[in-house]
Biopython code that builds the backbone (N, CA, C, O; Angstrom):
import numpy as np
from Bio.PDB.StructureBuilder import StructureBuilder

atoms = [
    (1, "UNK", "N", (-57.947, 24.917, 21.731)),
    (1, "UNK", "CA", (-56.700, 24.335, 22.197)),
    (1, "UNK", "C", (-56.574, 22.924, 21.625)),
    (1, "UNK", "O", (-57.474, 22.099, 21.781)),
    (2, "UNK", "N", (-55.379, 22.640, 20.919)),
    (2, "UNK", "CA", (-55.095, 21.756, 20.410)),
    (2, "UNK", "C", (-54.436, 20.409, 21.273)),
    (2, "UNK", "O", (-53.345, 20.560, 21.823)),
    (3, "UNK", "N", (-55.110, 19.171, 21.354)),
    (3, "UNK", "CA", (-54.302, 18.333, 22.067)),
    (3, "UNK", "C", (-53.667, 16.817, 21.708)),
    (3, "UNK", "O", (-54.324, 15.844, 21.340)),
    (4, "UNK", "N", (-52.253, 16.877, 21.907)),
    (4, "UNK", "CA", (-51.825, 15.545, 21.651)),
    (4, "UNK", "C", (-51.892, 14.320, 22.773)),
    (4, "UNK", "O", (-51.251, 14.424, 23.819)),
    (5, "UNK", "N", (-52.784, 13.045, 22.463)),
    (5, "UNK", "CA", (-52.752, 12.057, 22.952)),
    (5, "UNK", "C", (-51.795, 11.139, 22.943)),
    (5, "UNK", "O", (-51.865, 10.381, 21.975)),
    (6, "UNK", "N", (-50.825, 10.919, 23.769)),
    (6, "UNK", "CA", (-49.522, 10.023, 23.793)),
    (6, "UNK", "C", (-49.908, 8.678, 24.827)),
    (6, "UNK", "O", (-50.544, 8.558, 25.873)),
    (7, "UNK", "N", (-49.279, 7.906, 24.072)),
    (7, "UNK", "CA", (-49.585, 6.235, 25.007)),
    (7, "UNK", "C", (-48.077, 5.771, 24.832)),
    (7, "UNK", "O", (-47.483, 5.507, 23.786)),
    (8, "UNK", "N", (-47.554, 5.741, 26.333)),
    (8, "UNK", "CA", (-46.064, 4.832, 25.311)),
    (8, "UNK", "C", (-46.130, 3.827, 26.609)),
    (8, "UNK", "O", (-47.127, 3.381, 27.177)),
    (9, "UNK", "N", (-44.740, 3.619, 26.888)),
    (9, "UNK", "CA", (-43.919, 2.957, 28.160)),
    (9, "UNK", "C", (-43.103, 3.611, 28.726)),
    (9, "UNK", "O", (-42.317, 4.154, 27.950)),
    (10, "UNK", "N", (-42.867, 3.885, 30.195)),
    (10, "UNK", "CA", (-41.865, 4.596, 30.843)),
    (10, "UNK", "C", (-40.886, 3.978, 30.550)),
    (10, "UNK", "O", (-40.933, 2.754, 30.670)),
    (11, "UNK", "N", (-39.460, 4.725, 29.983)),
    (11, "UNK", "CA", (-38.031, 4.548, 30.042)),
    (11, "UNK", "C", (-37.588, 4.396, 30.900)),
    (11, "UNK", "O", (-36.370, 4.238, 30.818)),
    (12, "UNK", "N", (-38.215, 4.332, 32.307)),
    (12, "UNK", "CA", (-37.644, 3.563, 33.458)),
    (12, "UNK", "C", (-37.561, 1.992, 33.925)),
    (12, "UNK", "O", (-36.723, 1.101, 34.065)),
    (13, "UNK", "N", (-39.057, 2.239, 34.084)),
    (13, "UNK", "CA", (-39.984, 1.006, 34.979)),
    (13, "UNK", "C", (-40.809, 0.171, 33.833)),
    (13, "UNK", "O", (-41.539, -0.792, 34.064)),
    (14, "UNK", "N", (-40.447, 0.933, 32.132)),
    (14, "UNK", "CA", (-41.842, 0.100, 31.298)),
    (14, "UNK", "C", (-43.194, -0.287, 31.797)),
    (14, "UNK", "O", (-43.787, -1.255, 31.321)),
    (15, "UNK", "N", (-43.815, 0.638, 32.990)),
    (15, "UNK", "CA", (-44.939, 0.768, 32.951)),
    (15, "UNK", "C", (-45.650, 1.449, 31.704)),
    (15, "UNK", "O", (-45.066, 2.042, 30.798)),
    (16, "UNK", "N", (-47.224, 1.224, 31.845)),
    (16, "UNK", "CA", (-47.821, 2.054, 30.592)),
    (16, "UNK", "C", (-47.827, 3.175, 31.067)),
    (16, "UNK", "O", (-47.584, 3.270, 32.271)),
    (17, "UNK", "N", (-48.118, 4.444, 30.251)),
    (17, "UNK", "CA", (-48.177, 6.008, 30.031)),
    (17, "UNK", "C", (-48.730, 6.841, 29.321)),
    (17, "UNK", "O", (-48.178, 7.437, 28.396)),
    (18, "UNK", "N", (-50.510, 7.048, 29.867)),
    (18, "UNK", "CA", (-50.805, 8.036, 28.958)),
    (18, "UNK", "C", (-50.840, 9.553, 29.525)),
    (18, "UNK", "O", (-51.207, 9.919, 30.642)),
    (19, "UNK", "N", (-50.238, 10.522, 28.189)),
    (19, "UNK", "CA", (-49.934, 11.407, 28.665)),
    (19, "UNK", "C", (-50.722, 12.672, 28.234)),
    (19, "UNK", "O", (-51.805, 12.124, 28.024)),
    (20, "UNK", "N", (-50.918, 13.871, 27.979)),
    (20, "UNK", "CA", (-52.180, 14.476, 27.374)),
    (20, "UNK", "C", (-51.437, 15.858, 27.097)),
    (20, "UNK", "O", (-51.238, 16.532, 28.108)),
    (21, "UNK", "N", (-51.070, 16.297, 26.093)),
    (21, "UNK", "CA", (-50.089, 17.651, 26.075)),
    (21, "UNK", "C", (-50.533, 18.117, 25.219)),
    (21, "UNK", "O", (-51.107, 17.515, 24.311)),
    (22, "UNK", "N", (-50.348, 19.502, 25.320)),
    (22, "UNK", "CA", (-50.773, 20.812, 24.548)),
    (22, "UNK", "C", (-50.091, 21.037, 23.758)),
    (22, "UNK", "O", (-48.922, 21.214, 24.103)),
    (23, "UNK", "N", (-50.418, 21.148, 22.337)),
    (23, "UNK", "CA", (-49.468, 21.254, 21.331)),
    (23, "UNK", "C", (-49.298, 23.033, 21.171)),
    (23, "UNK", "O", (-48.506, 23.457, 20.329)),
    (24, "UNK", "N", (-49.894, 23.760, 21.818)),
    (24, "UNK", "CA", (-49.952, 25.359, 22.009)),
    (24, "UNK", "C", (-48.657, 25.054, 23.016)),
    (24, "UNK", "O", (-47.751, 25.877, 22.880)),
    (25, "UNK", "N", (-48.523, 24.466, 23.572)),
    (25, "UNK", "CA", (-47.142, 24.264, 24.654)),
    (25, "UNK", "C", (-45.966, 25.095, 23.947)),
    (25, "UNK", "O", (-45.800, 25.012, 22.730)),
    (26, "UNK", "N", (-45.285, 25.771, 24.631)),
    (26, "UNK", "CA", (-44.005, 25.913, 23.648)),
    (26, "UNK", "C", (-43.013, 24.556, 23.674)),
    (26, "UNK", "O", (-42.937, 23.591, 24.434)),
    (27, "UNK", "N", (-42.310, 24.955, 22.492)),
    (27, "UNK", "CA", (-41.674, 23.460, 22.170)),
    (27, "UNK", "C", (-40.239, 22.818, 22.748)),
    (27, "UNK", "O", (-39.200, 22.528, 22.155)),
    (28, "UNK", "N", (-40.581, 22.729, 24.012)),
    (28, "UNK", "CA", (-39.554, 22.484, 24.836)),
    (28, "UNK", "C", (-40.198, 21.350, 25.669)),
    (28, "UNK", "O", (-41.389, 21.078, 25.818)),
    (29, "UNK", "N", (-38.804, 20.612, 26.301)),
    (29, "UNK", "CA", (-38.918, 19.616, 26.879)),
    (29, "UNK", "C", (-39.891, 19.882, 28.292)),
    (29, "UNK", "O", (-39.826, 20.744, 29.169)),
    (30, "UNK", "N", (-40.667, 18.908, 28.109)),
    (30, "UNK", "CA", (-41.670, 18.909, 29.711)),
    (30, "UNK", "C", (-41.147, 17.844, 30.623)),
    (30, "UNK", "O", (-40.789, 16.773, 30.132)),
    (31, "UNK", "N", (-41.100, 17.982, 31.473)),
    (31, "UNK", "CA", (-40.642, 16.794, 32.912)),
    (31, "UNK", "C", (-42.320, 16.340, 33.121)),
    (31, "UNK", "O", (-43.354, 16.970, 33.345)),
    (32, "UNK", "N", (-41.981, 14.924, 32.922)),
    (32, "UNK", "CA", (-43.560, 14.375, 33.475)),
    (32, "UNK", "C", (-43.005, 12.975, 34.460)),
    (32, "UNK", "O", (-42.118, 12.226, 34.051)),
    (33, "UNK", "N", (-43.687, 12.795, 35.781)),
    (33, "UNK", "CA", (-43.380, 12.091, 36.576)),
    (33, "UNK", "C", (-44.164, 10.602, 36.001)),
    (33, "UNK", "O", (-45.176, 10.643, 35.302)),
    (34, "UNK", "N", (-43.467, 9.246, 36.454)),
    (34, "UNK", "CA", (-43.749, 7.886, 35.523)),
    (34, "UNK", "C", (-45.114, 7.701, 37.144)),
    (34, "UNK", "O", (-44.827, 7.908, 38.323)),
    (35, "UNK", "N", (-46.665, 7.220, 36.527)),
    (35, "UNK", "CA", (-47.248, 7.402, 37.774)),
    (35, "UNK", "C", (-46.884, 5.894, 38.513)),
    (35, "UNK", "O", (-47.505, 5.653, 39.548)),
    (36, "UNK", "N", (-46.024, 4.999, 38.085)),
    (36, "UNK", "CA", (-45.580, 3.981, 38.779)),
    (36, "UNK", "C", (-44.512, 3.818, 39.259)),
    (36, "UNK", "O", (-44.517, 3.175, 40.308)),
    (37, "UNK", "N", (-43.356, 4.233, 38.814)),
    (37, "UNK", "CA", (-42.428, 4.582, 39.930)),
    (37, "UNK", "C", (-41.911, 5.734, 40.110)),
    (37, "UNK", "O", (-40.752, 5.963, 40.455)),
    (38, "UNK", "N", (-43.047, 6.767, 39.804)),
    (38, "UNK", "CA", (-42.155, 8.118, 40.134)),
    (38, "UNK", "C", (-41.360, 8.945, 39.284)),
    (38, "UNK", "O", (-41.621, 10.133, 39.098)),
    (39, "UNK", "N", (-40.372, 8.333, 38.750)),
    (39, "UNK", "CA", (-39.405, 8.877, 38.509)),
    (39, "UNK", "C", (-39.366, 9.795, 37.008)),
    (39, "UNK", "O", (-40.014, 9.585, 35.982)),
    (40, "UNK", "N", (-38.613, 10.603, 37.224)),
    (40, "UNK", "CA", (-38.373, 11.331, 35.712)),
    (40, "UNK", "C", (-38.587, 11.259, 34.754)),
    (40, "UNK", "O", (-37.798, 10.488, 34.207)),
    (41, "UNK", "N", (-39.794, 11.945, 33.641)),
    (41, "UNK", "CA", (-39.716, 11.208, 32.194)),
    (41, "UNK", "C", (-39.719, 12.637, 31.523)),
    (41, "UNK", "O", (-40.608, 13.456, 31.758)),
    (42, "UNK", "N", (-38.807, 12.846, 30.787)),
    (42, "UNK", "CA", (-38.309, 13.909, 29.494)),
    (42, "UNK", "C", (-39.365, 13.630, 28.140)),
    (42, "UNK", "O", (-39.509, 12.672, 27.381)),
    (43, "UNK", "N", (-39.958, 14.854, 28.243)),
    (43, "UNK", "CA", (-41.125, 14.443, 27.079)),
    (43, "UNK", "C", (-40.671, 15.342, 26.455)),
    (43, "UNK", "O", (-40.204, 16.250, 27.142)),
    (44, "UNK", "N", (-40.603, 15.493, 25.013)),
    (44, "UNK", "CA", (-40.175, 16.470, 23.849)),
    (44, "UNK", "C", (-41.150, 16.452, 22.905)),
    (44, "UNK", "O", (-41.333, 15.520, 22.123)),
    (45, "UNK", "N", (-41.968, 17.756, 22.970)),
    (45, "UNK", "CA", (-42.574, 17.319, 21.569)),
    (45, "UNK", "C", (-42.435, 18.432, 20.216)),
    (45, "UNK", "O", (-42.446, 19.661, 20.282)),
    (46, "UNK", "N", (-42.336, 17.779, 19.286)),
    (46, "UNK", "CA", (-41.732, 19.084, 18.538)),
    (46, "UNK", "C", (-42.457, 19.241, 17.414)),
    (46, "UNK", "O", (-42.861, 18.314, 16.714)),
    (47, "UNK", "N", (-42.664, 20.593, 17.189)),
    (47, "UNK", "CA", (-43.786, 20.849, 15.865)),
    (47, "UNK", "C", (-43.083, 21.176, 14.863)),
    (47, "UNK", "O", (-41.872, 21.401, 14.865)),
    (48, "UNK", "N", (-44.214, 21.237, 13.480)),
    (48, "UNK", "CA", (-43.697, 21.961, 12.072)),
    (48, "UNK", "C", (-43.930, 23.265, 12.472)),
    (48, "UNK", "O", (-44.234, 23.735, 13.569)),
    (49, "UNK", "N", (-43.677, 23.915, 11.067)),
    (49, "UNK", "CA", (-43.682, 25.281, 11.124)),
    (49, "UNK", "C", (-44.962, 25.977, 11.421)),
    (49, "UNK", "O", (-45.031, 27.064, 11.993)),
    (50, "UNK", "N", (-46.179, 25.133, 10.906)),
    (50, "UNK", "CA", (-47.681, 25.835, 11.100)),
    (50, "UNK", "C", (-48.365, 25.042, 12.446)),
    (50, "UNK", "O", (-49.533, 24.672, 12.564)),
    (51, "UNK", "N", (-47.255, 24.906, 13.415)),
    (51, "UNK", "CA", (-47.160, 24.042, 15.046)),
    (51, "UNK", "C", (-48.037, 22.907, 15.162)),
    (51, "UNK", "O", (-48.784, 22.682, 16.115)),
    (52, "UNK", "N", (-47.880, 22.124, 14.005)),
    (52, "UNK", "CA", (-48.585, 20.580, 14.172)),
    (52, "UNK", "C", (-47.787, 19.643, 14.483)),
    (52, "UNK", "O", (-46.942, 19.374, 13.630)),
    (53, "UNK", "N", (-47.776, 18.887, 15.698)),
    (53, "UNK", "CA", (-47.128, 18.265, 16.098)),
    (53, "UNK", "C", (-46.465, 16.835, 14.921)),
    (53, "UNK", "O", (-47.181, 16.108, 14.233)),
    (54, "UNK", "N", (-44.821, 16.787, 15.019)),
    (54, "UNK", "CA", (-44.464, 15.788, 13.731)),
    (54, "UNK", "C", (-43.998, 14.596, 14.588)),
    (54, "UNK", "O", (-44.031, 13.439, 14.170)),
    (55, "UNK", "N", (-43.414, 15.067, 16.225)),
    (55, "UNK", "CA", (-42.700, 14.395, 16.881)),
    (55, "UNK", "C", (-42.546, 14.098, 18.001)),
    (55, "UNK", "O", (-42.171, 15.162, 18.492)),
    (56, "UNK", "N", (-42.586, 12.912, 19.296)),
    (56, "UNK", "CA", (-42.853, 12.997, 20.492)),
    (56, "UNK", "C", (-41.307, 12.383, 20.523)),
    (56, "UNK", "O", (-41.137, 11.467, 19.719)),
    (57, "UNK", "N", (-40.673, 12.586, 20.968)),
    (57, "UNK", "CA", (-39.781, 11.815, 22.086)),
    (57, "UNK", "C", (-39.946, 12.306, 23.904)),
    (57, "UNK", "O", (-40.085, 13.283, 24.640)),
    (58, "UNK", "N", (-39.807, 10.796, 23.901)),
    (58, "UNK", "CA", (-39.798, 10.220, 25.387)),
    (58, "UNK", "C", (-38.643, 9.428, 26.347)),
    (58, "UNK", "O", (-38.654, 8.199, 26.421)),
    (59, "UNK", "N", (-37.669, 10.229, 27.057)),
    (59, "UNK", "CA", (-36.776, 9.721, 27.540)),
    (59, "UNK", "C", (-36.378, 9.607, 28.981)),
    (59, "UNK", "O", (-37.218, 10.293, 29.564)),
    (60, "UNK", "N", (-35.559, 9.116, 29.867)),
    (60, "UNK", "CA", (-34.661, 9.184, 31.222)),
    (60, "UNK", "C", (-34.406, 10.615, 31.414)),
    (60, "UNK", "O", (-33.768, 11.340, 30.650)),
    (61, "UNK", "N", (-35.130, 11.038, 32.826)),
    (61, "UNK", "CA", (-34.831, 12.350, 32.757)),
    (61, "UNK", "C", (-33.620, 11.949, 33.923)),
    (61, "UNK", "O", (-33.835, 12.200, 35.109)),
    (62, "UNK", "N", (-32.390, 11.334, 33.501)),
    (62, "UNK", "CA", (-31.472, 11.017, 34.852)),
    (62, "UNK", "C", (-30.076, 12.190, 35.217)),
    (62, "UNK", "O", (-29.072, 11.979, 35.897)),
    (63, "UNK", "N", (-30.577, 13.701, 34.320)),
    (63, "UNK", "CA", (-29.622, 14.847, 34.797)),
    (63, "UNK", "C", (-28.663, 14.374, 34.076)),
    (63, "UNK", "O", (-27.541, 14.786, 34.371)),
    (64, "UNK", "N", (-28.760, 13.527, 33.093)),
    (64, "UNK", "CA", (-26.942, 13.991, 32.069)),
    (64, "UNK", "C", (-27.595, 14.252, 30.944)),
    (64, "UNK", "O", (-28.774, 14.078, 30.634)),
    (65, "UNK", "N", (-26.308, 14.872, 30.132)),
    (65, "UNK", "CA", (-26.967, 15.325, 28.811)),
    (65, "UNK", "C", (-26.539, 14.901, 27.747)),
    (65, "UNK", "O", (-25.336, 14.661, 27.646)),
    (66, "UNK", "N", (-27.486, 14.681, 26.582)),
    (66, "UNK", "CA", (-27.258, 13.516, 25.527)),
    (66, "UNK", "C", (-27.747, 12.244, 25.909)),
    (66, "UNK", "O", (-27.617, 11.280, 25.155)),
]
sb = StructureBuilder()
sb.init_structure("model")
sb.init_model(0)
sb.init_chain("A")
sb.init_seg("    ")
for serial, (resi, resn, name, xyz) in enumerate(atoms, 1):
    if name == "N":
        sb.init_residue(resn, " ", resi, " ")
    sb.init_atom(name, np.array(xyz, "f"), 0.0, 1.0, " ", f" {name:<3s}", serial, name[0])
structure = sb.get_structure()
């Protein structure tokens, strides 16, 4: 099992964030909670074709879209 190590800042609160995801994951958005205030974080991670991860985005999971 393959794993990606992510360190960013919550898009909420800019607390720190490390996060630990499976690049076997299918490639859809994961909901990960910020462990300082809680709230919503939209993790995307998206692979190439032979599923090596090229791309993390990390956003406001605040229920609108775009």
């Amino acid at each position: 099992m393959a794993i990606v190590e992510l360190h960013d800042r919550c898009p909420w609160c800019g607390g720190r964030i490390d996060l630990t995801l499976d690049e076997n994951a299918p490639e859809d958005d994961l909901l990960e909670e910020c462990p300082h205030c809680g709230r919503p974080i939209d993790v995307q991670l998206r692979l190439d074709e032979n599923g090596c991860p090229i791309d993390v985005e990390i956003r406001r999971d605040d229920g609108s879209s775009g």
